[in-house]
gemmi code that builds the backbone of each chain (N, CA, C; Angstrom):
import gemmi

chains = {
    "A": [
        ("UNK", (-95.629, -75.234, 8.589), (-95.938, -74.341, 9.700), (-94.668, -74.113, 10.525)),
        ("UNK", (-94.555, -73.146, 10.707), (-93.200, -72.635, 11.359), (-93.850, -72.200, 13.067)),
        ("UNK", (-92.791, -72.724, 13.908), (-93.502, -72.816, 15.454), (-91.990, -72.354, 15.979)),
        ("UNK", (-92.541, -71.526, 16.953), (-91.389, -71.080, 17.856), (-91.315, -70.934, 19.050)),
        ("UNK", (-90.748, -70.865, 19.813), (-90.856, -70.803, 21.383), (-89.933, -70.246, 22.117)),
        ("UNK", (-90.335, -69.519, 23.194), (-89.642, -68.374, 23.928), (-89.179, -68.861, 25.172)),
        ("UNK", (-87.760, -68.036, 25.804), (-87.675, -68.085, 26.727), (-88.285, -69.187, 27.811)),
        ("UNK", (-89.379, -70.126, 28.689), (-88.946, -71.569, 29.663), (-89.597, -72.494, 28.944)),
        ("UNK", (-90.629, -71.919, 27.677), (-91.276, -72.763, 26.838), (-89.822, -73.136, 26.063)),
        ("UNK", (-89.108, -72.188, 25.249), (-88.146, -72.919, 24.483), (-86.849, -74.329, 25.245)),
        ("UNK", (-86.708, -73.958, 26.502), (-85.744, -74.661, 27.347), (-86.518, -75.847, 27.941)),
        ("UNK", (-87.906, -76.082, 27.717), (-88.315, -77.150, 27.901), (-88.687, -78.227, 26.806)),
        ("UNK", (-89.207, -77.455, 25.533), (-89.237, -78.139, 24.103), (-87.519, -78.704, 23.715)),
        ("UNK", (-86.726, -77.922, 24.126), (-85.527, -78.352, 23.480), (-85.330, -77.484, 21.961)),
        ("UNK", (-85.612, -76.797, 21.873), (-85.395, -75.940, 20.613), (-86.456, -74.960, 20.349)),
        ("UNK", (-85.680, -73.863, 19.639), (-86.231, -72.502, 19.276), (-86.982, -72.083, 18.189)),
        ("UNK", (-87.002, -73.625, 17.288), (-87.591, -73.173, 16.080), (-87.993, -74.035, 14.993)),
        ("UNK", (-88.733, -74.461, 15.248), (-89.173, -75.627, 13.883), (-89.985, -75.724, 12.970)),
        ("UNK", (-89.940, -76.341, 11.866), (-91.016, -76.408, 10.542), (-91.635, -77.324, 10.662)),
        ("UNK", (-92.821, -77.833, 11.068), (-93.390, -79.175, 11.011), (-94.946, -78.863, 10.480)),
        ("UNK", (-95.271, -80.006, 10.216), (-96.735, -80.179, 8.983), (-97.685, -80.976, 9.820)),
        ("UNK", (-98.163, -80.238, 10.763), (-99.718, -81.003, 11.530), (-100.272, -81.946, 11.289)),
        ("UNK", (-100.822, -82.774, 10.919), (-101.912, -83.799, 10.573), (-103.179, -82.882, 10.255)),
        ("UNK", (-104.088, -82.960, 9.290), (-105.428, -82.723, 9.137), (-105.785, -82.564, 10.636)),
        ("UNK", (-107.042, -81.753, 10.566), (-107.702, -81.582, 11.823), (-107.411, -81.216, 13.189)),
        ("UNK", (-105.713, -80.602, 12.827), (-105.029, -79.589, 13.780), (-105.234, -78.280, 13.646)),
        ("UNK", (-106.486, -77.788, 13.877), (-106.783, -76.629, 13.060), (-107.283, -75.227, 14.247)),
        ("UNK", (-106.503, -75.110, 15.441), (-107.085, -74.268, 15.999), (-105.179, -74.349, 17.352)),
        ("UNK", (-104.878, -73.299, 17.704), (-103.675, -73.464, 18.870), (-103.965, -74.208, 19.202)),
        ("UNK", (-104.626, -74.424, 20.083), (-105.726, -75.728, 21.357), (-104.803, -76.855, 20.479)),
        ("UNK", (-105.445, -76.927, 19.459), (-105.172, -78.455, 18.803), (-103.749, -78.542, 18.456)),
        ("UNK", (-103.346, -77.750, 18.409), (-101.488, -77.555, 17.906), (-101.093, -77.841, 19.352)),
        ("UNK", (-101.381, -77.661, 20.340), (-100.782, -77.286, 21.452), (-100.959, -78.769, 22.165)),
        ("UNK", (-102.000, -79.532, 21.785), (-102.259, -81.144, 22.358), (-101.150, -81.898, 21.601)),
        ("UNK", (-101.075, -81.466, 20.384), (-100.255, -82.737, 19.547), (-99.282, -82.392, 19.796)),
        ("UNK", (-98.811, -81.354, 19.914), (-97.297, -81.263, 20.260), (-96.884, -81.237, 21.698)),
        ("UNK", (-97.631, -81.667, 22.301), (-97.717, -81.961, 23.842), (-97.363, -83.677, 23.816)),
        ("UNK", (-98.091, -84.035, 22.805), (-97.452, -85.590, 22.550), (-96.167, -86.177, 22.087)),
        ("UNK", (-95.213, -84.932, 21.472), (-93.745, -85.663, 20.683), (-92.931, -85.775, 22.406)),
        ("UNK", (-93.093, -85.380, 23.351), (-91.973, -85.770, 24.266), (-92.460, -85.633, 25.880)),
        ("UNK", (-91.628, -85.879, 26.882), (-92.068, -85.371, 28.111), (-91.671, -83.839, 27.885)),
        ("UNK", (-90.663, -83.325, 27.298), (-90.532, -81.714, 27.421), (-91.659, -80.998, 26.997)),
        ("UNK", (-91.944, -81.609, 25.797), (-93.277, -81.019, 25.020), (-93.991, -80.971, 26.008)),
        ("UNK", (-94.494, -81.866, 26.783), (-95.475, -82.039, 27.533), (-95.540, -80.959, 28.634)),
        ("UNK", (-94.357, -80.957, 29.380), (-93.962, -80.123, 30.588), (-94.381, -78.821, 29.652)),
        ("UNK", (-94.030, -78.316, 28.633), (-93.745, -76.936, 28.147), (-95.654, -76.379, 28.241)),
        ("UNK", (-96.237, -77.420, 27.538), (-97.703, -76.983, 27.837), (-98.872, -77.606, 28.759)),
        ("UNK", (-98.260, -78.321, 29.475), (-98.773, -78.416, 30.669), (-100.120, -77.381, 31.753)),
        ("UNK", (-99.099, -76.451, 31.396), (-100.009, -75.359, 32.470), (-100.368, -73.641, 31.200)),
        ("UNK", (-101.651, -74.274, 30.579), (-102.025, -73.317, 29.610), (-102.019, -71.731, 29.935)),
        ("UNK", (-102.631, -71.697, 31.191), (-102.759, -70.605, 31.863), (-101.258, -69.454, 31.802)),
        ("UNK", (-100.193, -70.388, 32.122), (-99.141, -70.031, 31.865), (-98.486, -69.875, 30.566)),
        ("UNK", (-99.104, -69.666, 29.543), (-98.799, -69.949, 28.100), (-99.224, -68.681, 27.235)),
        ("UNK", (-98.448, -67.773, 26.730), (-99.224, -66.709, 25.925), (-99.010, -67.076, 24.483)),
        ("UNK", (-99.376, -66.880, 23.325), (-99.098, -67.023, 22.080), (-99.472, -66.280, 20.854)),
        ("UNK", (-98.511, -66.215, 19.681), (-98.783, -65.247, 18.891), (-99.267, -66.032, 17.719)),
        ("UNK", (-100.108, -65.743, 16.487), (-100.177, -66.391, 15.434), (-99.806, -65.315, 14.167)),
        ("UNK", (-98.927, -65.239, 13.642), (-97.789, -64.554, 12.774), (-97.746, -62.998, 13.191)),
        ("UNK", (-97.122, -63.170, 14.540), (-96.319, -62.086, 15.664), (-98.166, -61.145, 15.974)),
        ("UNK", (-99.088, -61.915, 16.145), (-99.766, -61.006, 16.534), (-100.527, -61.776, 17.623)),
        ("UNK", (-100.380, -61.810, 18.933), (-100.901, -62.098, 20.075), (-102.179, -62.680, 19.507)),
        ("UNK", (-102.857, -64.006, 19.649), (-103.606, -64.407, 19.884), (-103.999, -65.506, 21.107)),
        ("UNK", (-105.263, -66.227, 21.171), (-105.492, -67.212, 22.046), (-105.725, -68.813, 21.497)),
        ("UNK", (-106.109, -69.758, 22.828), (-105.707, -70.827, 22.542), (-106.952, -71.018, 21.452)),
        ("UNK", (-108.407, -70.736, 21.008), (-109.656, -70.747, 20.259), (-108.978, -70.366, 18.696)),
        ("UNK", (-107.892, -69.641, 18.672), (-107.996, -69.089, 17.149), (-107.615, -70.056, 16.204)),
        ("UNK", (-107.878, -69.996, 15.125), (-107.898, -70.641, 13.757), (-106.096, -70.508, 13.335)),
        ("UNK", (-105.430, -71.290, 13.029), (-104.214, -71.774, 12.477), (-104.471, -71.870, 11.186)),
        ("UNK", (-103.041, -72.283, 9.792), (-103.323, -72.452, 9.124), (-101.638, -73.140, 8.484)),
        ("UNK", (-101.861, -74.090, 7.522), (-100.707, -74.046, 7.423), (-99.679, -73.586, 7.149)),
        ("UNK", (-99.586, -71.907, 6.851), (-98.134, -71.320, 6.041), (-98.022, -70.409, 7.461)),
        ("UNK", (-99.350, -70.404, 8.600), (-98.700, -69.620, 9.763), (-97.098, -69.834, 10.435)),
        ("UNK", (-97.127, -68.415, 11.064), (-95.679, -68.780, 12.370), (-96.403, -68.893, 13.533)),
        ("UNK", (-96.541, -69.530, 14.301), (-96.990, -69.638, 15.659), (-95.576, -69.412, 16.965)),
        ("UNK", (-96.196, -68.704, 17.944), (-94.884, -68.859, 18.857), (-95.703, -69.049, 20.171)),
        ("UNK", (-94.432, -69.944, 20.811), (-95.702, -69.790, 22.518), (-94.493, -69.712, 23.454)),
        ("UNK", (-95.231, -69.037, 24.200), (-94.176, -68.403, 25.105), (-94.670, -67.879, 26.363)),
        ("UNK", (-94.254, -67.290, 27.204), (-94.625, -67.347, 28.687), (-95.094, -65.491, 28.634)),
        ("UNK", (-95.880, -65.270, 29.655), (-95.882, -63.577, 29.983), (-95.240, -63.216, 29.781)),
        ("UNK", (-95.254, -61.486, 29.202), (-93.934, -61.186, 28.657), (-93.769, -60.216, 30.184)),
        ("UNK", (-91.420, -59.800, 29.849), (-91.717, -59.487, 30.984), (-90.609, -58.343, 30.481)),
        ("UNK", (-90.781, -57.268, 30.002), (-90.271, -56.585, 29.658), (-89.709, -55.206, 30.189)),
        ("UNK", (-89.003, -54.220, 29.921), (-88.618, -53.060, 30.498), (-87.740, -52.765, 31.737)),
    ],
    "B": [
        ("UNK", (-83.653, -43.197, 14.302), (-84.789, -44.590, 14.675), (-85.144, -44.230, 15.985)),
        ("UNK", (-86.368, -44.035, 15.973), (-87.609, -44.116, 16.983), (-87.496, -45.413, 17.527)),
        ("UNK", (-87.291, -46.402, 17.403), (-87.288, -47.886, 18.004), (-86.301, -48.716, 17.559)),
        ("UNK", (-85.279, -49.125, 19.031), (-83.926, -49.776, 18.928), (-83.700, -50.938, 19.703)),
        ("UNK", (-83.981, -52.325, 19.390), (-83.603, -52.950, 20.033), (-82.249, -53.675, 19.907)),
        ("UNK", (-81.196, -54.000, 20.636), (-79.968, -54.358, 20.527), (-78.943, -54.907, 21.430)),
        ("UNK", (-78.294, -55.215, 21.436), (-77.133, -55.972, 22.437), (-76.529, -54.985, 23.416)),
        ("UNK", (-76.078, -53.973, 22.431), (-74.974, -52.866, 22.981), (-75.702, -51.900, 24.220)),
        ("UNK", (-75.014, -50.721, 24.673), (-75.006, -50.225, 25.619), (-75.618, -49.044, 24.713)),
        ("UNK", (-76.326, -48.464, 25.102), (-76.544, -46.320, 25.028), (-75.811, -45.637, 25.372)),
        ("UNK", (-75.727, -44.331, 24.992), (-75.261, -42.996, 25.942), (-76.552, -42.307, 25.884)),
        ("UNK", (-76.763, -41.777, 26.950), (-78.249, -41.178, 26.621), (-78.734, -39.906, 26.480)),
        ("UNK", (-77.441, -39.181, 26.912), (-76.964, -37.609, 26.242), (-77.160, -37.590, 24.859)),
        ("UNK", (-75.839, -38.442, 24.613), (-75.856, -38.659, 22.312), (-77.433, -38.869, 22.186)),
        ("UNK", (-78.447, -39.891, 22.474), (-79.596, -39.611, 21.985), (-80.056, -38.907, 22.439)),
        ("UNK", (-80.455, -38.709, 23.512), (-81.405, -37.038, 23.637), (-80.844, -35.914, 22.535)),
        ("UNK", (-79.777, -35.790, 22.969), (-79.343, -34.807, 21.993), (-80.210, -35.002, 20.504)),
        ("UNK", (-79.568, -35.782, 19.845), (-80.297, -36.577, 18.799), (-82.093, -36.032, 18.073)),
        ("UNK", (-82.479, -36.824, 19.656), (-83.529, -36.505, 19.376), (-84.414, -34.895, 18.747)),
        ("UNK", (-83.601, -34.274, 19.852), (-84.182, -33.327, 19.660), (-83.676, -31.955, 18.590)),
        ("UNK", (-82.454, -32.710, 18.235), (-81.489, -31.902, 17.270), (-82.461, -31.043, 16.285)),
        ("UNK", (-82.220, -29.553, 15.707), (-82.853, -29.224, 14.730), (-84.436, -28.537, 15.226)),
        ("UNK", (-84.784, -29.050, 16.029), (-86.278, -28.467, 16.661), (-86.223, -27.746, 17.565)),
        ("UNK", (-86.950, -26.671, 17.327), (-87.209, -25.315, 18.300), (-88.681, -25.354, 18.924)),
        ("UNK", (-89.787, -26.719, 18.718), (-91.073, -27.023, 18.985), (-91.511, -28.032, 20.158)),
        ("UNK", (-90.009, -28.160, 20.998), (-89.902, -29.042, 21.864), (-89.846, -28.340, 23.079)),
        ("UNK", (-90.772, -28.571, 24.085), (-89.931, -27.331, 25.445), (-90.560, -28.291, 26.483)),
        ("UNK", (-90.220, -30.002, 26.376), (-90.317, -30.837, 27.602), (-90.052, -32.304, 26.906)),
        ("UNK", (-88.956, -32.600, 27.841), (-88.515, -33.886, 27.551), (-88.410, -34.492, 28.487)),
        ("UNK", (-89.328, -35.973, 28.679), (-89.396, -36.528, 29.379), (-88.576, -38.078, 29.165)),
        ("UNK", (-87.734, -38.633, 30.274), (-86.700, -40.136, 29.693), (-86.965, -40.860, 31.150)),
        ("UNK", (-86.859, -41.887, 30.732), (-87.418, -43.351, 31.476), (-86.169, -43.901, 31.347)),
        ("UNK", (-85.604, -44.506, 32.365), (-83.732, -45.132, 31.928), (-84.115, -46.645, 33.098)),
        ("UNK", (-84.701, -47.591, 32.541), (-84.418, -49.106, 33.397), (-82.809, -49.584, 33.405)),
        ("UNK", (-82.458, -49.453, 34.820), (-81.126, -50.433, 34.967), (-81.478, -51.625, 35.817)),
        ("UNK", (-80.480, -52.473, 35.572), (-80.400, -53.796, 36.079), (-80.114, -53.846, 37.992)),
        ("UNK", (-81.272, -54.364, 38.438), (-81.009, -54.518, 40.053), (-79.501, -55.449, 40.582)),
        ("UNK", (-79.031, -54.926, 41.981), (-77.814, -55.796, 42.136), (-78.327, -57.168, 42.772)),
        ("UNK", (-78.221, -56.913, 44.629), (-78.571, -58.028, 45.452), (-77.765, -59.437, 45.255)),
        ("UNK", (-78.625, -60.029, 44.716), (-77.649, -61.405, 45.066), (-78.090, -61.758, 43.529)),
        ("UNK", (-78.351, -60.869, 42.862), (-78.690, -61.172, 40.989), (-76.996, -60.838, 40.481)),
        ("UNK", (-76.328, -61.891, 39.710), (-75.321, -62.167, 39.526), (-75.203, -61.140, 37.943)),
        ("UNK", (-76.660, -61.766, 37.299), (-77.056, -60.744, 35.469), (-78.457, -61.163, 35.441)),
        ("UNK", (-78.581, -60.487, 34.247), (-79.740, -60.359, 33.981), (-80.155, -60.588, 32.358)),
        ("UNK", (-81.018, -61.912, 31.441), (-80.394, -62.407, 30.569), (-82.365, -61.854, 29.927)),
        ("UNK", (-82.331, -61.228, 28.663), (-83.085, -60.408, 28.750), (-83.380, -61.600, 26.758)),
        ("UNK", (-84.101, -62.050, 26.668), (-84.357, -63.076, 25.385), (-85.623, -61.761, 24.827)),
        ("UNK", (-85.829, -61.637, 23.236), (-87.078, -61.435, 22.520), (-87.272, -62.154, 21.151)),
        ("UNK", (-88.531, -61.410, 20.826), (-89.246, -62.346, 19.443), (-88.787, -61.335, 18.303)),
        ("UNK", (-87.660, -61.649, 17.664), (-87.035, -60.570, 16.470), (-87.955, -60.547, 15.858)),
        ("UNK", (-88.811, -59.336, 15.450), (-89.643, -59.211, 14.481), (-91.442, -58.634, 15.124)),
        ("UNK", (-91.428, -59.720, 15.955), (-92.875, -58.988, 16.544), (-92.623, -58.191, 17.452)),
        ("UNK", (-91.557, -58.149, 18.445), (-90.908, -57.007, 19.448), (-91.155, -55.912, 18.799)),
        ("UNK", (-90.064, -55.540, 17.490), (-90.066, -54.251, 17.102), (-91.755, -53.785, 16.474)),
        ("UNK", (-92.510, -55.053, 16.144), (-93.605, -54.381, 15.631), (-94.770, -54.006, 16.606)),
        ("UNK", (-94.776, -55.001, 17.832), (-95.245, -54.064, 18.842), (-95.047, -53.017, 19.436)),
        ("UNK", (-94.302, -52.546, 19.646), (-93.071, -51.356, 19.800), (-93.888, -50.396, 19.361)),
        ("UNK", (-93.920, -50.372, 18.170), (-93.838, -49.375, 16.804), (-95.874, -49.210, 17.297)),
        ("UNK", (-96.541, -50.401, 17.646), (-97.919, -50.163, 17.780), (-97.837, -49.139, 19.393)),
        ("UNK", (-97.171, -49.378, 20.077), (-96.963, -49.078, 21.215), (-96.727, -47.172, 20.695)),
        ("UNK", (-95.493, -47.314, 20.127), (-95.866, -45.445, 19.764), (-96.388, -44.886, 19.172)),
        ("UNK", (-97.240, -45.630, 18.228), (-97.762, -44.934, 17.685), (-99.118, -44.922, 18.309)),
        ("UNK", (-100.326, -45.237, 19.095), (-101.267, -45.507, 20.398), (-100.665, -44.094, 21.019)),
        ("UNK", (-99.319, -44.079, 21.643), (-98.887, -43.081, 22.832), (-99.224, -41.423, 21.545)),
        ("UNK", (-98.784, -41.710, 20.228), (-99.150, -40.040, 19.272), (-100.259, -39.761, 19.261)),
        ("UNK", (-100.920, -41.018, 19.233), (-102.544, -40.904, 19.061), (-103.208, -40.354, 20.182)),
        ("UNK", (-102.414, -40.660, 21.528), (-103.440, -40.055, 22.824), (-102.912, -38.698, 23.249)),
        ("UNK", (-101.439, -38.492, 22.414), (-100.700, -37.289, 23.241), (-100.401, -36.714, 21.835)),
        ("UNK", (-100.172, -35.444, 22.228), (-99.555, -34.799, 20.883), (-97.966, -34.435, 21.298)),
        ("UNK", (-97.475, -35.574, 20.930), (-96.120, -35.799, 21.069), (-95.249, -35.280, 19.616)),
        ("UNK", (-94.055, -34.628, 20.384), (-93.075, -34.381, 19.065), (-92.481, -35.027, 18.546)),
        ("UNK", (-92.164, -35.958, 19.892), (-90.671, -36.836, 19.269), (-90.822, -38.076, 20.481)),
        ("UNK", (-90.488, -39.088, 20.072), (-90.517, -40.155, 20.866), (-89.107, -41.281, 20.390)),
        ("UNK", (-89.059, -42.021, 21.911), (-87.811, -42.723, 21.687), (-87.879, -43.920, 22.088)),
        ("UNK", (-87.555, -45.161, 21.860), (-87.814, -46.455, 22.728), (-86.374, -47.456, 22.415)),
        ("UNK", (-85.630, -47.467, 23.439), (-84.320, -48.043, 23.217), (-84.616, -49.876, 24.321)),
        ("UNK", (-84.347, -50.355, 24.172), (-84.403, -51.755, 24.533), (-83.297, -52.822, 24.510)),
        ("UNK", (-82.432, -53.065, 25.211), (-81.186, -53.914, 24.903), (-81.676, -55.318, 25.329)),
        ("UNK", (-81.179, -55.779, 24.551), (-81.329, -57.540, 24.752), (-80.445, -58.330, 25.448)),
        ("UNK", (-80.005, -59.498, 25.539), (-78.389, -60.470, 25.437), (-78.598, -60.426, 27.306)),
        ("UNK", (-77.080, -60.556, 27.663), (-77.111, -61.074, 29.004), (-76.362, -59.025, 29.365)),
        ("UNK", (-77.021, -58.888, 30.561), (-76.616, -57.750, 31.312), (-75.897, -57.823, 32.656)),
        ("UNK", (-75.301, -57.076, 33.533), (-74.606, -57.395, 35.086), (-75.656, -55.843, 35.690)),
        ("UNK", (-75.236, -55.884, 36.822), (-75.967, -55.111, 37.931), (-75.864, -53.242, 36.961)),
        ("UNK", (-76.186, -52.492, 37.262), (-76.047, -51.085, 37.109), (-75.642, -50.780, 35.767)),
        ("UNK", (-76.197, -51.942, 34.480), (-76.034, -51.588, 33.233), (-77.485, -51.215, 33.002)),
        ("UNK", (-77.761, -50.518, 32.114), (-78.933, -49.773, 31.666), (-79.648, -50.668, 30.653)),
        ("UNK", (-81.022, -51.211, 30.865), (-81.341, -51.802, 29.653), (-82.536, -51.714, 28.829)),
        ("UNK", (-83.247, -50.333, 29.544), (-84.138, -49.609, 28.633), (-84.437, -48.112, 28.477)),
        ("UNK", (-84.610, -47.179, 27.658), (-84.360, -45.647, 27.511), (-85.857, -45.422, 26.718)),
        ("UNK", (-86.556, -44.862, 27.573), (-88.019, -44.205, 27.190), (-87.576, -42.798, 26.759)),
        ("UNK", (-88.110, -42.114, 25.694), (-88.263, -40.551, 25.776), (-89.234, -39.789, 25.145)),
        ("UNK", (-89.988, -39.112, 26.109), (-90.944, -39.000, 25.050), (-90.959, -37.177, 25.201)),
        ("UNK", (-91.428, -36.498, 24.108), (-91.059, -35.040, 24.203), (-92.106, -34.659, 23.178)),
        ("UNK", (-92.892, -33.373, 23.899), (-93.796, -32.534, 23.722), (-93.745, -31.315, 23.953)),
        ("UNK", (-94.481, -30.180, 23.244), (-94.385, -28.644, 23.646), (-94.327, -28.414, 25.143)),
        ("UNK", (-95.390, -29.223, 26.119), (-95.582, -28.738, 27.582), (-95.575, -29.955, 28.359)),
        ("UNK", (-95.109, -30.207, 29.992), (-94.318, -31.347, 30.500), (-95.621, -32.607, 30.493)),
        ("UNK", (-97.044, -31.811, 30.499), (-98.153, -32.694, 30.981), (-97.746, -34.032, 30.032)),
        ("UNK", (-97.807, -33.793, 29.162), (-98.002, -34.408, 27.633), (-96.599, -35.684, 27.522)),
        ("UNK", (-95.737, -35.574, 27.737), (-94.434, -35.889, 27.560), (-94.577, -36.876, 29.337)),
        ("UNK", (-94.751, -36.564, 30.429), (-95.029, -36.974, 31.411), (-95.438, -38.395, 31.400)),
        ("UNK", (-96.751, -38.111, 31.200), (-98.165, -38.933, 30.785), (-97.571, -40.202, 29.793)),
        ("UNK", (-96.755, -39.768, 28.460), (-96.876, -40.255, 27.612), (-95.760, -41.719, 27.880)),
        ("UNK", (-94.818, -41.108, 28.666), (-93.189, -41.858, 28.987), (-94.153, -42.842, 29.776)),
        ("UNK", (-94.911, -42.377, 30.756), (-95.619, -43.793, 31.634), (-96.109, -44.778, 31.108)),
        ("UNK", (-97.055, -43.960, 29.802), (-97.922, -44.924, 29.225), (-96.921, -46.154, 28.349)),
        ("UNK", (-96.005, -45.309, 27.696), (-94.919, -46.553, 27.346), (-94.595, -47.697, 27.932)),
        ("UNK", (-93.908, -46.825, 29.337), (-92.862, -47.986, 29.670), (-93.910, -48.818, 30.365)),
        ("UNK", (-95.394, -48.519, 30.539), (-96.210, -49.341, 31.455), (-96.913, -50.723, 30.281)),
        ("UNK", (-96.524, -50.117, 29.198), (-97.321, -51.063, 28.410), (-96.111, -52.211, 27.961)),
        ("UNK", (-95.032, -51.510, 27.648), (-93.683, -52.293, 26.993), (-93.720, -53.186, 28.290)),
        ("UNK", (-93.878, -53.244, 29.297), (-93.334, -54.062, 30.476), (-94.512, -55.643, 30.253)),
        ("UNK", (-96.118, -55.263, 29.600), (-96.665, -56.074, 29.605), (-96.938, -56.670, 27.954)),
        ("UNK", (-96.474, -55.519, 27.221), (-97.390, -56.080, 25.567), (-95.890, -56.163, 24.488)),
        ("UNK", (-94.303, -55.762, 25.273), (-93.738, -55.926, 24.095), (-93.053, -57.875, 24.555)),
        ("UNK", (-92.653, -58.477, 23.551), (-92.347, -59.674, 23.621), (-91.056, -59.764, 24.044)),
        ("UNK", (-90.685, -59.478, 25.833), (-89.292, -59.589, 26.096), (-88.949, -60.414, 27.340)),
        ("UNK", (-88.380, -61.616, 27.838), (-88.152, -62.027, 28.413), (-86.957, -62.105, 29.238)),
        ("UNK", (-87.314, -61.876, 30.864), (-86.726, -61.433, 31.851), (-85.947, -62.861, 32.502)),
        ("UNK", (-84.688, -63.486, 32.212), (-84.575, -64.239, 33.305), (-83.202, -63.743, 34.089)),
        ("UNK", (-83.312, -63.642, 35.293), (-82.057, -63.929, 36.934), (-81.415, -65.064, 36.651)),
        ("UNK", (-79.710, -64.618, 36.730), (-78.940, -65.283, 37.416), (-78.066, -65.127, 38.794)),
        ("UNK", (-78.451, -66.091, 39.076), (-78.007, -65.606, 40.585), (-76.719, -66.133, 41.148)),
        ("UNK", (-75.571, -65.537, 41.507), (-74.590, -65.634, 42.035), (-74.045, -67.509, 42.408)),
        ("UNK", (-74.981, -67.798, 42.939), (-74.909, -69.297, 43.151), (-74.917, -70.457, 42.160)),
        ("UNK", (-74.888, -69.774, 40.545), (-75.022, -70.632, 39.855), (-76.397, -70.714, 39.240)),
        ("UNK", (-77.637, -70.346, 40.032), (-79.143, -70.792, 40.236), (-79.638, -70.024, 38.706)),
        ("UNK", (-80.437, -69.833, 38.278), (-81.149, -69.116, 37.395), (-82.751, -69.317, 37.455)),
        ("UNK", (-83.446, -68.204, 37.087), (-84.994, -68.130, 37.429), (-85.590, -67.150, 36.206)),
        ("UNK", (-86.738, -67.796, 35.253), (-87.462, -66.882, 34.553), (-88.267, -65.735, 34.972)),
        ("UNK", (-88.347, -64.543, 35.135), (-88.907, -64.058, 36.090), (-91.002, -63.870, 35.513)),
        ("UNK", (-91.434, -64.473, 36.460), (-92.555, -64.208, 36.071), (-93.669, -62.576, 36.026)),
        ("UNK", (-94.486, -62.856, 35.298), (-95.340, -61.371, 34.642), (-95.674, -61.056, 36.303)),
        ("UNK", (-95.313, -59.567, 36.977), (-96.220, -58.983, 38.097), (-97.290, -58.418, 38.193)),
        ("UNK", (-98.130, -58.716, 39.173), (-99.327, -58.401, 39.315), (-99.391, -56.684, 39.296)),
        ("UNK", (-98.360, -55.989, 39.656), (-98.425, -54.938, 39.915), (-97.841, -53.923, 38.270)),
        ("UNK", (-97.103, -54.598, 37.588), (-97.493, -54.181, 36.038), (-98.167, -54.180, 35.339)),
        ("UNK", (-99.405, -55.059, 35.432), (-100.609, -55.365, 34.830), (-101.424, -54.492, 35.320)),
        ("UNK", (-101.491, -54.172, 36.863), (-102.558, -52.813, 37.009), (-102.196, -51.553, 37.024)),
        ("UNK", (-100.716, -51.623, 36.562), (-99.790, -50.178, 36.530), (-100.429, -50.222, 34.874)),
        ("UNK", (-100.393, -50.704, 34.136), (-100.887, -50.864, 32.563), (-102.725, -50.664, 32.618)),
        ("UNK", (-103.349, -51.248, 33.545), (-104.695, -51.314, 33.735), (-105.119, -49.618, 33.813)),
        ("UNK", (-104.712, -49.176, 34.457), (-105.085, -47.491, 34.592), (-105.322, -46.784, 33.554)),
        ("UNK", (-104.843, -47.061, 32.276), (-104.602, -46.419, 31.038), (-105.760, -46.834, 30.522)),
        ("UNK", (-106.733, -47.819, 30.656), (-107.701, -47.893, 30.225), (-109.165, -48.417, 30.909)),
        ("UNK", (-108.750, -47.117, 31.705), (-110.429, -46.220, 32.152), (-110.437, -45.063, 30.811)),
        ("UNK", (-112.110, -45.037, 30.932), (-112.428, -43.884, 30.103), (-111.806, -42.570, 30.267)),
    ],
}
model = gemmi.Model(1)
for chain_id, residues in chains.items():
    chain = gemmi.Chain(chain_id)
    for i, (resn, *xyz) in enumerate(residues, 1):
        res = gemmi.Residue()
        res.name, res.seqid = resn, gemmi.SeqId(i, " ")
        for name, pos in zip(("N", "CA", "C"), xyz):
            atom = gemmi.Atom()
            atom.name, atom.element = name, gemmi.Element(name[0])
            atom.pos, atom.b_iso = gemmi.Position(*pos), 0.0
            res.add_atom(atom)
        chain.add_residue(res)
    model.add_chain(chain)
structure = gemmi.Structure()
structure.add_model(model)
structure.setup_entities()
């Protein structure tokens, strides 16, 4: 699973881009978004405040309820703020 | 290319021109030009998602053909770090009559501000830096577009 992160999400994870392999029963953002809330305090800080959190599941805007899978790209990242 | 995102600078003559080169079915062109505010903002460091940017983009004009009968449309977007009074987005949208072309440049730049994947952060003179967060007042500048 390829995971990415934008702009204060990426500067709080510590990196822009990684390949990592979930555990069974990581099967929804929500659940991606707890466990990887567990590798660090940055992790933690980065999803902390969900509300503040938008995310795509292979570049197409979804929410924290949707279904993952393992060959997805996931990215999470803050409101966009464009133009 | 209808949709450009990139580092570099525009001229926005060369594209208009461009755009409309060759067509005699155009008689209103409408352009949207975002530059960078001064104040006590030192630059302006503008991050996106290579790949879903341009493909929202691309959903973004093609939505604006679908509601307008547009001739020609343009969406320029620069990325990287910017300073005060550099230009870092070029809307254009162009139709037979101004209603159409008007309408259509708003609906863009009102949606790109909330649905394309681009991130706004300030640096400020002092060293300081700040992500700038989503405004309440782009979200209901975008909200209008969808009443019946």
């Amino acid at each position: 699973m390829r995971i990415l992160y934008f702009a204060w999400v990426r500067e709080r994870t510590g990196t822009a881009e990684e390949t990592l392999a979930p555990p069974a029963g990581i099967d929804t953002a929500a659940a991606l978004a707890d466990w990887l809330s567990a590798r660090s305090d940055g992790y933690a800080a980065a999803f902390a405040d969900r509300t503040k959190l938008r995310l795509a599941i292979n570049q197409e805007l979804a929410d924290f309820t949707a279904a993952i899978a393992a060959n997805d790209e996931i990215a999470f990242f803050p409101p966009m703020t464009g133009g | 290319m209808p949709i450009r995102i990139k580092p570099e600078d525009f001229d926005i003559a060369l594209e208009l021109a461009a755009l409309v080169a060759g067509r005699d079915d155009i008689g209103a062109l409408v352009t949207f030009t975002g530059l960078v505010r001064g104040g006590d903002i030192a630059s302006l460091t503008l991050e996106h998602y290579p790949g879903m940017t341009e493909r929202a983009l691309q959903t973004l004009e093609a939505e604006a053909k679908r509601r307008w009968p547009l001739k020609a449309c343009l969406i320029i977007h620069r990325v990287g770090t910017l300073k005060p009074r550099e230009r870092i987005v070029l809307v254009a949208a162009a139709s037979q009559t101004r209603a159409a072309a008007f309408e259509a440049a708003s609906f863009l730049m009102d949606h790109l501000k909330t649905d394309a994947p681009f991130w706004k952060r300030e640096e400020k003179a002092d060293g300081t830096s700040q992500w700038l967060d989503a405004r309440d007042a782009d979200a209901s500048a975008k909200a209008r577009w969808e009443k019946p």
